[in-house]
N, C-alpha and C positions, 0 to 999 in steps of 0.2 A: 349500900344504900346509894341512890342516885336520885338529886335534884337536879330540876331543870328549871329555868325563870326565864320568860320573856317575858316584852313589853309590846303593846301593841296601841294602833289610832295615836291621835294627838297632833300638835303642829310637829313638823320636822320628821314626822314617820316615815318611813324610809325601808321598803319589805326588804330589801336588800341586808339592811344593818341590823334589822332587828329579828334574824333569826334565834331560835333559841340557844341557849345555852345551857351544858349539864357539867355539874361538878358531882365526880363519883367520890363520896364523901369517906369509902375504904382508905383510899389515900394520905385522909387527915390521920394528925394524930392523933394519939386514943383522948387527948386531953378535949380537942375542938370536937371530935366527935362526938362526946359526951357533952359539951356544950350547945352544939345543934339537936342532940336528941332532947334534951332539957328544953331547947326553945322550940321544939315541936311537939313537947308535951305540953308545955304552957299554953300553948296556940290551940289546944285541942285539931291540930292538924285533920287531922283521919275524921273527924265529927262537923268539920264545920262545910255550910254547903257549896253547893259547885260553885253560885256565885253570891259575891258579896258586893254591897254597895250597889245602889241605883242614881243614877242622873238626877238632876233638877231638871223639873218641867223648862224647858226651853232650850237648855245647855246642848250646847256645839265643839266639838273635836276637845273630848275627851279620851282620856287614858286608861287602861287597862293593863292589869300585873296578872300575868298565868303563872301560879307555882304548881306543878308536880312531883311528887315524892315518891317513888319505888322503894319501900322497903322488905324485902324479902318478901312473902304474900301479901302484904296490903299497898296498897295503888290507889290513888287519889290525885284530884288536880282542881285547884281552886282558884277561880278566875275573878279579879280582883278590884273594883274602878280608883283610879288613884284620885287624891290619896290614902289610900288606904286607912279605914279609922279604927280596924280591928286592932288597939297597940300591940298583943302578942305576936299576930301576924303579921306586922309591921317591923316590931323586932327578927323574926325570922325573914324577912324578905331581906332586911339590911343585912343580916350577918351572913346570908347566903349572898351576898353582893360584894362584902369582902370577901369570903372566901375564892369567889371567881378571880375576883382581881387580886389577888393572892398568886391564885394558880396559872392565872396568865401571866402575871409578872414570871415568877416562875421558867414557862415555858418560852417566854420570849430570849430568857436570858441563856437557855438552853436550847436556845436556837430553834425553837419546835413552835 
């Protein structure tokens, strides 16, 4: 399974920095994996629509959360205005955010 999260618009946006990012979730272990599948069923992940959250009439440099989830044949990607008020999907954006910075700590420390 492969998640990807970017962030996009807002002050300080930056195309440069805010490419996305994918954590192949194989790699975890079976404990957090099953944790994430757990916070992807809760989220009803796969059901919920491409996008969520609308602006306030007038509101200027707003933000946006794109999660995509590959899992074996289903593929999905839900593009999100922050902050996010769906809590399920909010709990899965957070924990897919440590997990990144998990895995880059990780790889920084192994020199990659």
């Amino acid at each position: 399974m492969y998640i990807e999260l970017s962030q996009t618009s807002g002050i300080g946006y930056f195309p440069g920095l805010s490419k996305p990012v994918t954590l192949d979730a194989d790699l975890l272990t079976e404990a957090k994996q099953a944790e994430l599948r757990l916070l992807i069923d809760a989220a009803r992940f796969f059901d919920l629509a491409d996008s969520i959250g609308t602006p306030a009439p007038g509101a200027a440099d707003y933000q946006y959360i794109t999660l995509k989830i590959v899992d074996g044949e289903r593929q999905h990607t839900v593009r999100g205005l922050v902050p996010v008020e769906n809590e399920p999907l909010r709990k899965l954006i957070q924990s897919t955010r440590e997990y990144l910075r998990a895995a880059h700590a990780v790889s920084k420390k192994q020199g990659g």
